[in-house]
C-alpha positions as CSV (number, residue, x, y, z in Angstrom):
1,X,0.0,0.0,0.0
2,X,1.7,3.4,-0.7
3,X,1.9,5.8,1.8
4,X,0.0,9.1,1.3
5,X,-0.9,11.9,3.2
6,X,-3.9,13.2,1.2
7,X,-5.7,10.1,1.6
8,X,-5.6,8.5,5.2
9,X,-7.6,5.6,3.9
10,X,-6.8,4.2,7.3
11,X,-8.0,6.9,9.0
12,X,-11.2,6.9,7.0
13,X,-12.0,3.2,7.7
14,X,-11.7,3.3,11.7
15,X,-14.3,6.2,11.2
16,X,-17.0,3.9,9.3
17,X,-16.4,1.6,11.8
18,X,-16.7,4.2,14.5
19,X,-20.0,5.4,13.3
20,X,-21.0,1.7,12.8
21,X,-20.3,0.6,16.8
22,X,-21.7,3.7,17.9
23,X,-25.3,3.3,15.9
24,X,-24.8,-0.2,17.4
25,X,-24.3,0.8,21.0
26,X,-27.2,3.5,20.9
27,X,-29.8,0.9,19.3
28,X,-29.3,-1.1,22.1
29,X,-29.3,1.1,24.6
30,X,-32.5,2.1,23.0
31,X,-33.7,-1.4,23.2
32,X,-32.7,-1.6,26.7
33,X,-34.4,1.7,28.0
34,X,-37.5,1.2,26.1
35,X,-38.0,-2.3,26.6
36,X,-38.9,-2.7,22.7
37,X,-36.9,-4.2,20.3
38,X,-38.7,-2.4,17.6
39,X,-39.0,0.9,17.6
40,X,-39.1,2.2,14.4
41,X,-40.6,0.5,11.2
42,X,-36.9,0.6,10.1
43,X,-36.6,-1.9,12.8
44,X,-38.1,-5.0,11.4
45,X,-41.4,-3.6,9.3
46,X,-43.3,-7.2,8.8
47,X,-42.8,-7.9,12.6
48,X,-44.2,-4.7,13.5
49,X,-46.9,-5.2,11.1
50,X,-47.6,-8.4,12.8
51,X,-47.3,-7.2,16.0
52,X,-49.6,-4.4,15.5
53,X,-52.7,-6.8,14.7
54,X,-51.9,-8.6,18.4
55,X,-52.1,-5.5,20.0
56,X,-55.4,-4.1,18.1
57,X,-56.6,-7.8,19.1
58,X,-55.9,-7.1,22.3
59,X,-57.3,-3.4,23.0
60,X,-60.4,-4.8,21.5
61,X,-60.7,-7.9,24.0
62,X,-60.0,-5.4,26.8
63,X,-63.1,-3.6,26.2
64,X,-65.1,-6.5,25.3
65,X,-64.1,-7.9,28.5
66,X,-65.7,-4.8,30.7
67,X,-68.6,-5.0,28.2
68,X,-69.3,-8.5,29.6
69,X,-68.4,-7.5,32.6
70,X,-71.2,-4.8,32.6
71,X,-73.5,-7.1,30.8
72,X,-72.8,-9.4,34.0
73,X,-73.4,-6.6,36.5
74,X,-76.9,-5.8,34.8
75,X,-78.0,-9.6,34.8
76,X,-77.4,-9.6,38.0
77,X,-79.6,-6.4,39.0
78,X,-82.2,-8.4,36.6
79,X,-81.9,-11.6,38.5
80,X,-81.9,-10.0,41.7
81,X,-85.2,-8.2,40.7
82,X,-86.9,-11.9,39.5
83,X,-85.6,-13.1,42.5
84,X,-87.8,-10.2,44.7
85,X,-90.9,-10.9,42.6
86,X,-90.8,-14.7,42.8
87,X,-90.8,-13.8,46.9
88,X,-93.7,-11.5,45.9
89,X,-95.5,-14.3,44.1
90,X,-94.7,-16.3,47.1
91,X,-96.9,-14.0,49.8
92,X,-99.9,-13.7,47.2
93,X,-100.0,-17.3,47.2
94,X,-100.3,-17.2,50.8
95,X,-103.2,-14.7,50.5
96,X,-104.9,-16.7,48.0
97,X,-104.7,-19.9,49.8
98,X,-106.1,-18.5,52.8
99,X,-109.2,-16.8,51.2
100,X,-109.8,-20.1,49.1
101,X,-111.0,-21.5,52.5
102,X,-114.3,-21.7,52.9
103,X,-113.5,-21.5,56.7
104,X,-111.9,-18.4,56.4
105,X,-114.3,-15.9,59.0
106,X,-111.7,-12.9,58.2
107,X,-112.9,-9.8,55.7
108,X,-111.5,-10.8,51.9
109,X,-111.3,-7.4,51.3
110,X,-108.9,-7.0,54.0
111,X,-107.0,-9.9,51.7
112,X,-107.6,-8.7,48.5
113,X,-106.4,-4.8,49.2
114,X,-102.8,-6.3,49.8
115,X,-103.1,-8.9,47.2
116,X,-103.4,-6.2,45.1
117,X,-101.1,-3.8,46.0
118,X,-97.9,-6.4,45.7
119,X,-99.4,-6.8,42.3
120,X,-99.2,-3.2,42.1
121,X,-95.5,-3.6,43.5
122,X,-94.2,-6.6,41.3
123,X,-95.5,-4.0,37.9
124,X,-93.1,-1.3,40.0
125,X,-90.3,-3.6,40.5
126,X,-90.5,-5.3,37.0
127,X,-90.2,-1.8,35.4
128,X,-87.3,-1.1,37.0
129,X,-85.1,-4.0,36.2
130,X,-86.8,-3.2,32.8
131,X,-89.0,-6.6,32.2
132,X,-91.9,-4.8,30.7
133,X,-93.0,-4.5,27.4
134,X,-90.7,-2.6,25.6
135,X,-88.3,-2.9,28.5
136,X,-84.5,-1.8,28.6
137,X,-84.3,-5.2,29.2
138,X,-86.9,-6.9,27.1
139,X,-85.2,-7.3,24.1
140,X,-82.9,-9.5,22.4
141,X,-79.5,-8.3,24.1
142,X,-76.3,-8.2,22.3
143,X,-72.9,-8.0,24.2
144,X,-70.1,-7.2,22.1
145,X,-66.5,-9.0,22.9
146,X,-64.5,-9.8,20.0
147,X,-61.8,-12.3,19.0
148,X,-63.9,-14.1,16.8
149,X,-63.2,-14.7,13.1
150,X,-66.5,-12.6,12.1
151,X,-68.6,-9.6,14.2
152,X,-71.1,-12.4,14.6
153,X,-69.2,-15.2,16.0
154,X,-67.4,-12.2,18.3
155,X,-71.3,-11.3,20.0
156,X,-72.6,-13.4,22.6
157,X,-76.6,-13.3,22.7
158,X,-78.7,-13.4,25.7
159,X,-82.8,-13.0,24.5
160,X,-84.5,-11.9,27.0
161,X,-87.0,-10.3,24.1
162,X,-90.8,-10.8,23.5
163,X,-94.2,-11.5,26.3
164,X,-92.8,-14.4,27.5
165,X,-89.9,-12.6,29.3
166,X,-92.3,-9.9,30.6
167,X,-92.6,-10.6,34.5
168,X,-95.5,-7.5,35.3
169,X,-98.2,-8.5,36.5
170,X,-99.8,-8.6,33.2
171,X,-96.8,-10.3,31.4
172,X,-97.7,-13.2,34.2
173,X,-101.2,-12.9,33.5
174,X,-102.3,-12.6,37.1
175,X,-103.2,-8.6,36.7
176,X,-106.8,-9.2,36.6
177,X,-106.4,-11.8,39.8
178,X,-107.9,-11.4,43.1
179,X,-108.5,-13.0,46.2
180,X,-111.6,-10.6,46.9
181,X,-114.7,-12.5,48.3
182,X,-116.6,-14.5,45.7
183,X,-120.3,-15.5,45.0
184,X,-123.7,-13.7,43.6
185,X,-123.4,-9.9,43.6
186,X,-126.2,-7.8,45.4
187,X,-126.9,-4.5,44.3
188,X,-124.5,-2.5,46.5
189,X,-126.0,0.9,48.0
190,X,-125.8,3.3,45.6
191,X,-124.1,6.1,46.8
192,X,-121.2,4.6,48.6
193,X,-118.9,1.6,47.9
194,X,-118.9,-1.0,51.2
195,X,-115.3,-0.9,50.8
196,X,-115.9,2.7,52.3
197,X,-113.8,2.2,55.9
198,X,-115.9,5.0,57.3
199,X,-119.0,3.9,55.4
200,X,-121.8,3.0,58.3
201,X,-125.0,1.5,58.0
202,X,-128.3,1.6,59.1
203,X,-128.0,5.0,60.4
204,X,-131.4,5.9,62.0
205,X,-133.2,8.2,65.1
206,X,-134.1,4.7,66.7
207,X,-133.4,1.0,66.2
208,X,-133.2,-0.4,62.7
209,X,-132.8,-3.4,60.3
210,X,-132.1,-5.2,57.3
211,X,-132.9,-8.3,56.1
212,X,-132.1,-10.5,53.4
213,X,-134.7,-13.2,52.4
214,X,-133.1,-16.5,50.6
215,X,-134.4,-19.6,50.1
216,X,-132.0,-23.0,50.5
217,X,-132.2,-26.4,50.6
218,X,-132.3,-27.8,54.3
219,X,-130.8,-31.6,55.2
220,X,-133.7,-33.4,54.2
221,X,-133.4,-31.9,50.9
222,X,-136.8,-29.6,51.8
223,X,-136.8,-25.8,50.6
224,X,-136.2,-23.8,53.3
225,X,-136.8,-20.0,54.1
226,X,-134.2,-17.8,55.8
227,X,-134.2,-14.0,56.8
228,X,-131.2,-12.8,57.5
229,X,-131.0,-9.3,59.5
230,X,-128.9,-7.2,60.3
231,X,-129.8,-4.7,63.4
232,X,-128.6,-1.5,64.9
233,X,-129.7,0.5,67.8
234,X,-128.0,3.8,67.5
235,X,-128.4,6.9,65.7
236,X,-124.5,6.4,64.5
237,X,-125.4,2.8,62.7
238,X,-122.9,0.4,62.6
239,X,-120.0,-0.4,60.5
240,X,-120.2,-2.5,57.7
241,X,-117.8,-5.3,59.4
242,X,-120.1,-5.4,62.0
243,X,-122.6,-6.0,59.6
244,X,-120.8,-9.0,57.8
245,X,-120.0,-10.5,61.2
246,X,-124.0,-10.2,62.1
247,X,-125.0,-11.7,58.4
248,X,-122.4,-14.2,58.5
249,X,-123.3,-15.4,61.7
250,X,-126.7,-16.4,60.3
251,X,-125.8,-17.5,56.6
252,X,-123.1,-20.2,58.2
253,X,-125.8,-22.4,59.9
254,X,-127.2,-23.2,56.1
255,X,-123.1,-23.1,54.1
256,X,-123.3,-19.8,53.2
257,X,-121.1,-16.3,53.5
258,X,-121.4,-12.5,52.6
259,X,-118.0,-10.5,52.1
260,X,-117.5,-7.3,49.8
261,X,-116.2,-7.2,46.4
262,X,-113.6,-4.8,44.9
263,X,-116.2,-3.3,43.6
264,X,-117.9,-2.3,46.8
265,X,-120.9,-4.8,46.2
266,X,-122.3,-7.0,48.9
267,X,-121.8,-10.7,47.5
268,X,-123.2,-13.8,49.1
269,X,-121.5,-17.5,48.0
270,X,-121.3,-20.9,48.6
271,X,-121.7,-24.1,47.1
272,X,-125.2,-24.8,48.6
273,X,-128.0,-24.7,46.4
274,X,-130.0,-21.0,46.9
275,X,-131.3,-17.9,45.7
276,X,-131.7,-14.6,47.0
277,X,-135.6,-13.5,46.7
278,X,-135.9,-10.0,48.6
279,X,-134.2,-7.0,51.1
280,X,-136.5,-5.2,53.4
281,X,-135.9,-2.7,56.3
282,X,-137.7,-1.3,59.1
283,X,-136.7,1.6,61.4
284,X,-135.9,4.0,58.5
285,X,-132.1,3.3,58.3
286,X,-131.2,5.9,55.8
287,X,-128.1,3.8,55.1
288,X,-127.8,0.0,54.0
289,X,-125.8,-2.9,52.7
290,X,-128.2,-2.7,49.6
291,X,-130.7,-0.7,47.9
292,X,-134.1,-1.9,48.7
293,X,-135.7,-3.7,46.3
294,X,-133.1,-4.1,43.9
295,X,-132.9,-7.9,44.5
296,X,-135.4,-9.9,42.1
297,X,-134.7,-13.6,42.1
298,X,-130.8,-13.9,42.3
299,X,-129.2,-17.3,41.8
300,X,-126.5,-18.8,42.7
301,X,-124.3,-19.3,39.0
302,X,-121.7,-20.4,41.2
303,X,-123.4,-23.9,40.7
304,X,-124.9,-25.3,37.4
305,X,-127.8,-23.8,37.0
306,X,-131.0,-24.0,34.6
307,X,-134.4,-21.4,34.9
308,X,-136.9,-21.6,32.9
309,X,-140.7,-20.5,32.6
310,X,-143.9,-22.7,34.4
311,X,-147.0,-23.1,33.4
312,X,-149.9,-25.9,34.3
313,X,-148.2,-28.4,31.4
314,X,-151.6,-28.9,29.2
315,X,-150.4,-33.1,28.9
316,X,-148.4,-34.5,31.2
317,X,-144.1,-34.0,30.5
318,X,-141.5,-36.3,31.3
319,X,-138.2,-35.0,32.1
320,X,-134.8,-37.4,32.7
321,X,-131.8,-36.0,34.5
322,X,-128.5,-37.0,34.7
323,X,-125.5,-36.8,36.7
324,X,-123.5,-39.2,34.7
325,X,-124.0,-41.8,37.0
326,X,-127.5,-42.1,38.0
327,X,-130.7,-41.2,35.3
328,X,-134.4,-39.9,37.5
329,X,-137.2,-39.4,35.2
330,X,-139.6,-36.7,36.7
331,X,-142.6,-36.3,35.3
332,X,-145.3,-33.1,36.0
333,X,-148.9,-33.6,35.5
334,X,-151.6,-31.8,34.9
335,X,-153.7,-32.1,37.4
336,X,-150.3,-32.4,40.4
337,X,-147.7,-29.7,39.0
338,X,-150.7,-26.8,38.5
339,X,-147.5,-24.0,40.3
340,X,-144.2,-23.4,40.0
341,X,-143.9,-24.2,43.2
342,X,-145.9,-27.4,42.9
343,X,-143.2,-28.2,40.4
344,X,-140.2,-27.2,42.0
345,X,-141.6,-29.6,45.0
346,X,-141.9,-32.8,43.1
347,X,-138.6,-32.3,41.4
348,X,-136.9,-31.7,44.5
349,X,-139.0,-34.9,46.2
350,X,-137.7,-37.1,43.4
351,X,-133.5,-35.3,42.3
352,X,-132.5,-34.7,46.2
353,X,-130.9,-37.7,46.3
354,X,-128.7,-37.0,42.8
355,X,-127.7,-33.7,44.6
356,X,-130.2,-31.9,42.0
357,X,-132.7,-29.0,43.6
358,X,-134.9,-26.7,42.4
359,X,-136.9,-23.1,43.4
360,X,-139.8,-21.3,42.4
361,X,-139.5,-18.0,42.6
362,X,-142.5,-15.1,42.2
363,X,-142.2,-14.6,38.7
364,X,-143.6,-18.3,38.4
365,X,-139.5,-20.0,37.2
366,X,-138.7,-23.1,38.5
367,X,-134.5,-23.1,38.8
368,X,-133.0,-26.0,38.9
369,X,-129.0,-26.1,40.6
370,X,-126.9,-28.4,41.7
371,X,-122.8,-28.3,42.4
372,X,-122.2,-31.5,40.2
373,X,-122.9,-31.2,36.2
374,X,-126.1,-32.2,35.2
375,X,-128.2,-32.9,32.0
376,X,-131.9,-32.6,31.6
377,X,-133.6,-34.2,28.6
378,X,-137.6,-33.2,27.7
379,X,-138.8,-37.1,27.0
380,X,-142.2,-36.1,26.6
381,X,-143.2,-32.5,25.8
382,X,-146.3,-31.3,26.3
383,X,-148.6,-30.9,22.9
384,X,-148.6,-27.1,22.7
385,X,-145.0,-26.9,23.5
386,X,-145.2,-23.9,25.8
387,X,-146.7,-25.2,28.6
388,X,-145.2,-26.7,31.3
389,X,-141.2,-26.9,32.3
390,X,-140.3,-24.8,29.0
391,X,-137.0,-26.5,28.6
392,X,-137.7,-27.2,24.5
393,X,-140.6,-27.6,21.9
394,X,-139.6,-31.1,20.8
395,X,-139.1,-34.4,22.5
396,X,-135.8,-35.4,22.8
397,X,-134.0,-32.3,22.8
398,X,-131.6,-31.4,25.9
399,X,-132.3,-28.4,28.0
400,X,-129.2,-26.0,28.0
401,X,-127.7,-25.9,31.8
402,X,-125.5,-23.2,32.6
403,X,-122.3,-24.0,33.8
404,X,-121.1,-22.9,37.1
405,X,-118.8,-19.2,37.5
406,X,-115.7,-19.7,39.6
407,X,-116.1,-16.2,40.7
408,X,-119.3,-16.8,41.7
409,X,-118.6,-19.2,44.8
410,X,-117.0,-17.5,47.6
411,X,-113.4,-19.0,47.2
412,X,-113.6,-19.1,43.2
413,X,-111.7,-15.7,42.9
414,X,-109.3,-17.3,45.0
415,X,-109.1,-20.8,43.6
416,X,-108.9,-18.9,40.3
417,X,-106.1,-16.6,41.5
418,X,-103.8,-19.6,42.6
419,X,-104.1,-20.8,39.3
420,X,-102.9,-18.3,37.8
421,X,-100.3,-17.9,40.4
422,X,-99.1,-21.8,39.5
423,X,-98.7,-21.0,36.2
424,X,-96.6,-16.8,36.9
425,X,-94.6,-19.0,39.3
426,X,-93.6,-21.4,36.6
427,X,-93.4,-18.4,33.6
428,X,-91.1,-16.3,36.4
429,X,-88.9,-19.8,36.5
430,X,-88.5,-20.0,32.9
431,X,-87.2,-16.2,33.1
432,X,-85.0,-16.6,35.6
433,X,-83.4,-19.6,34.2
434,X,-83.0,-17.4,30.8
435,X,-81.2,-15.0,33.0
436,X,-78.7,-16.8,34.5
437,X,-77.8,-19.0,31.5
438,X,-76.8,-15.4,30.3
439,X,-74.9,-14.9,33.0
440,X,-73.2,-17.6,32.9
441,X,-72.9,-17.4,28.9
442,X,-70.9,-13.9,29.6
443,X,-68.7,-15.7,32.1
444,X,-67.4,-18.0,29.9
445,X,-67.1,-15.3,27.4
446,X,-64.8,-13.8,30.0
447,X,-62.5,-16.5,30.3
448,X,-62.2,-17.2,26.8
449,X,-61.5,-13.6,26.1
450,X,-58.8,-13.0,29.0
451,X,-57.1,-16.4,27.6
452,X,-57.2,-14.8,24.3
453,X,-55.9,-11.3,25.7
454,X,-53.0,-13.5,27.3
455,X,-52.1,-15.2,24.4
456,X,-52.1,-12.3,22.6
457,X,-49.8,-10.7,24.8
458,X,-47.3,-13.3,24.9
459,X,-47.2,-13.2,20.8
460,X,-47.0,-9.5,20.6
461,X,-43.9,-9.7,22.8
462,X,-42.1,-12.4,21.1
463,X,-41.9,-10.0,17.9
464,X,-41.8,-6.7,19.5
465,X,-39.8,-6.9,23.4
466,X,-36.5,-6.6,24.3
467,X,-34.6,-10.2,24.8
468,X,-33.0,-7.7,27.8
469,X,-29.5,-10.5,27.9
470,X,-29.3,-10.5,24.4
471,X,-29.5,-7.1,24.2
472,X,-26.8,-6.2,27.5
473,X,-24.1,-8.6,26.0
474,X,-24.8,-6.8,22.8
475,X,-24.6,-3.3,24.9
476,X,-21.0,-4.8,26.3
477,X,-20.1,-5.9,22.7
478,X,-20.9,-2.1,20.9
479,X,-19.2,-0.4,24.0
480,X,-16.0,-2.4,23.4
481,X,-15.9,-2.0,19.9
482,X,-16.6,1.9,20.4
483,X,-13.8,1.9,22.5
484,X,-11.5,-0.4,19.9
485,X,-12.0,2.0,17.1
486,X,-11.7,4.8,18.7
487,X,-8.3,4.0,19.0
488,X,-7.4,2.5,16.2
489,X,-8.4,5.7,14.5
490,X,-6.0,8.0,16.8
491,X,-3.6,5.1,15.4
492,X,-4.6,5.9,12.0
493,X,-4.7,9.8,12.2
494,X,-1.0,9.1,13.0
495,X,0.4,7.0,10.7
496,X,0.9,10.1,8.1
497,X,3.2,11.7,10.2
498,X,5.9,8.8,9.2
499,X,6.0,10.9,5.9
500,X,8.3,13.6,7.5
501,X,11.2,11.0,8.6
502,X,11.5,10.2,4.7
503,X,11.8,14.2,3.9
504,X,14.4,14.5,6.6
505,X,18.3,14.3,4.9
């Protein structure tokens, strides 16, 4: 090599070198401080592209992971909520078993005001964990998480949507429910409702009274007669518990009970065969349980029931009844059945034993009831048709009996309410099972997603972190090679001074 001082290729080399080491040593003490072995595209760009889709992966499983979270969080208000109703549910229940009683001598409205307010209370509490129609929870509810191959596979699903996850009262279909007392509504007084705490009755100068005129069937299967009063003997009357208790106390001896309705109305029920022909008072009450004269003939519907017209029958007419087991053929004659009550008195002479009775009432019927089904066939009708029992025109044809109304008994509201209180039980179930499978469903969503978030994590740091003893024995290696050409380059920037000792002579 010749020996030059323009050109200190030497000199130019340990420079190069230089620079090299010391780009070295300060990419890995960037490495080091940072913790990052790229940070710069330069740095490896198909790494970082890689790397780059991990950590998007990643900040998009971190949310979906509070989103289930919070989905979690509101299921659990929700199934709290169910959990309060279904208690709820539990405590009308109770109410409704104890009016269907019959034994039962409390006041049903007393009953039926806090059987419905909780019903009031469960629509309260289901619009507030949002389980009514149109509900904030009554829909089909998405939770967004991610990490799936498509936006549908990265949703988890919890319906909670449509009438069958609706847990108001009407969504359980026990709104119109009540446990109130039962049986044939009397005209109430017309001014105020009985339901009326303050409401008294038979307010009067003197002593006053009501009665109530039914007949019944007595234990020998004879109609009987009762009048039941009720009596006051102060100015102030007395209050219309008092009066119940006073009815009551008289209807029990032939199976039978008055209560209030939510309407107000004085109702009177029972199984027992009756019907309800007059009210009276004396005393001048100016104040009652029901308007005078406003009762014509009630029946009791809470058993079957038939009424039809009576006249003399013109030829005699055979009638059969049935109770599915046993078949009586009764038949009314000319010269015997000439009344309704007549009538009424041979049927009841020949059906007693079937459970079968019948009334006459003043508008010449004869009503027929009985708390077992029954069928009544006209075997012989009489020749005009319209005479006698007028159950049909032809022979042969079955009489149309009425079949009994729950409500109309004095625990059918209440028989009718647990029903319904069976099945809301069993709907409620179905909704709370629906509710924690989604809970459940977003838990295991969790875990999926914080094992993907992991994974994730550990993949984005193989490409992108610092190997920290790789990078300190490389930190070691740039600093000694820094050190090495730095003096090989004062060696270099030397080496041109040899020139002079040749010009020397």
């Amino acid at each position: 090599m010749s020996l030059s001082i323009q050109t200190n290729v030497a000199s130019m080399s340990a420079q190069e070198n230089l620079r090299v080491n010391s780009s070295f040593q300060s990419q890995t003490i960037q490495r080091l401080t940072s913790g990052y072995r790229i940070n710069s595209s330069g740095d490896d760009a198909a790494g970082l592209a890689v790397a780059n889709k991990f950590r998007n992966d990643i900040a998009e499983l971190s949310q979906g992971v509070r989103n289930a979270n919070d989905g979690v969080s509101q299921l659990q208000i929700t199934d709290g909520g169910l959990s309060n109703i279904s208690n709820i549910l539990d405590r009308l229940k109770t109410l409704a078993t104890e009016s269907a009683s019959s034994t039962f001598t409390g006041n049903r409205s007393t009953l039926n005001n806090e059987y419905q307010s909780l019903l009031g209370e469960i629509n309260r509490q289901a619009s507030n964990i949002g389980l009514v129609n149109n509900g904030s929870m009554n829909k089909n509810l998405q939770v967004y998480i991610g990490g799936g191959s498509s936006q549908a596979n990265a949703q988890v699903t919890v319906d909670l949507s449509g009438a069958k996850n609706q847990v108001d009262s009407a969504g359980l279909a026990i709104g119109s429910s009540t446990v109130d007392a039962g049986g044939v509504t009397l005209a109430g007084n017309a001014v105020t409702s009985l339901n009326n705490a303050n409401y008294m009755v038979l307010t009067a100068a003197g002593a006053s009274k009501e009665t109530l005129t039914l007949n019944y069937i007595d234990s020998t299967g004879a109609v009987g007669t009762l009048n039941a009063s009720i009596t006051s003997t102060s100015s102030a009357g007395i209050s219309v518990s008092t009066a119940l208790s006073q009815l009551n106390t008289q209807l029990s001896s032939v199976g039978l009970q008055a209560g209030v309705n939510s309407s107000g109305a004085l109702v009177i029920g029972g199984t027992a065969a009756f019907q309800v022909t007059g009210a009276s008072t004396s005393g001048g009450p100016t104040a009652t349980l029901v308007t005078d004269g406003s009762i014509t003939n009630t029946l009791n519907t809470g058993d079957y029931n038939v009424s039809k017209a009576y006249t003399t029958p013109d030829t005699d007419q055979v009638l059969a009844f049935s109770n599915g087991t046993v078949t009586q053929y009764v038949t009314l004659t000319t010269a015997g059945e000439t009344t309704a009550a007549l009538a009424a008195s041979k049927l009841n002479s020949t059906l007693k034993s079937m459970g079968i009775y019948a009334f006459s009432d003043a508008g010449n019927h004869v009503n027929i009831m009985s708390s077992g089904s029954f069928t009544v066939t006209q075997v012989t009708a009489p020749t005009t048709g319209t005479t006698g029992w007028s159950g049909s025109t032809a022979a042969g044809a079955q009489v149309a009996v009425t079949a009994p109304d729950s409500s109309q008994s004095t625990t059918g509201n209440a028989l009718a309410a647990l029903t319904s209180i069976t099945a809301a039980i069993g709907q409620l179930g179905q909704v709370q099972g629906r509710v924690g499978a989604g809970e459940n469903q977003l838990n295991y969503a969790i875990n999926l997603a914080q094992s993907q978030i992991t994974n994730f994590s550990s993949a984005q740091s193989q490409i992108r972190d610092t190997d920290v003893a790789a990078e300190a024995a490389n930190l070691t290696k740039a600093q000694v090679l820094q050190q090495a050409s730095i003096a090989a380059m004062a060696q270099a920037n030397s080496a041109p001074q040899a020139v002079l000792s040749l010009l020397k002579g």
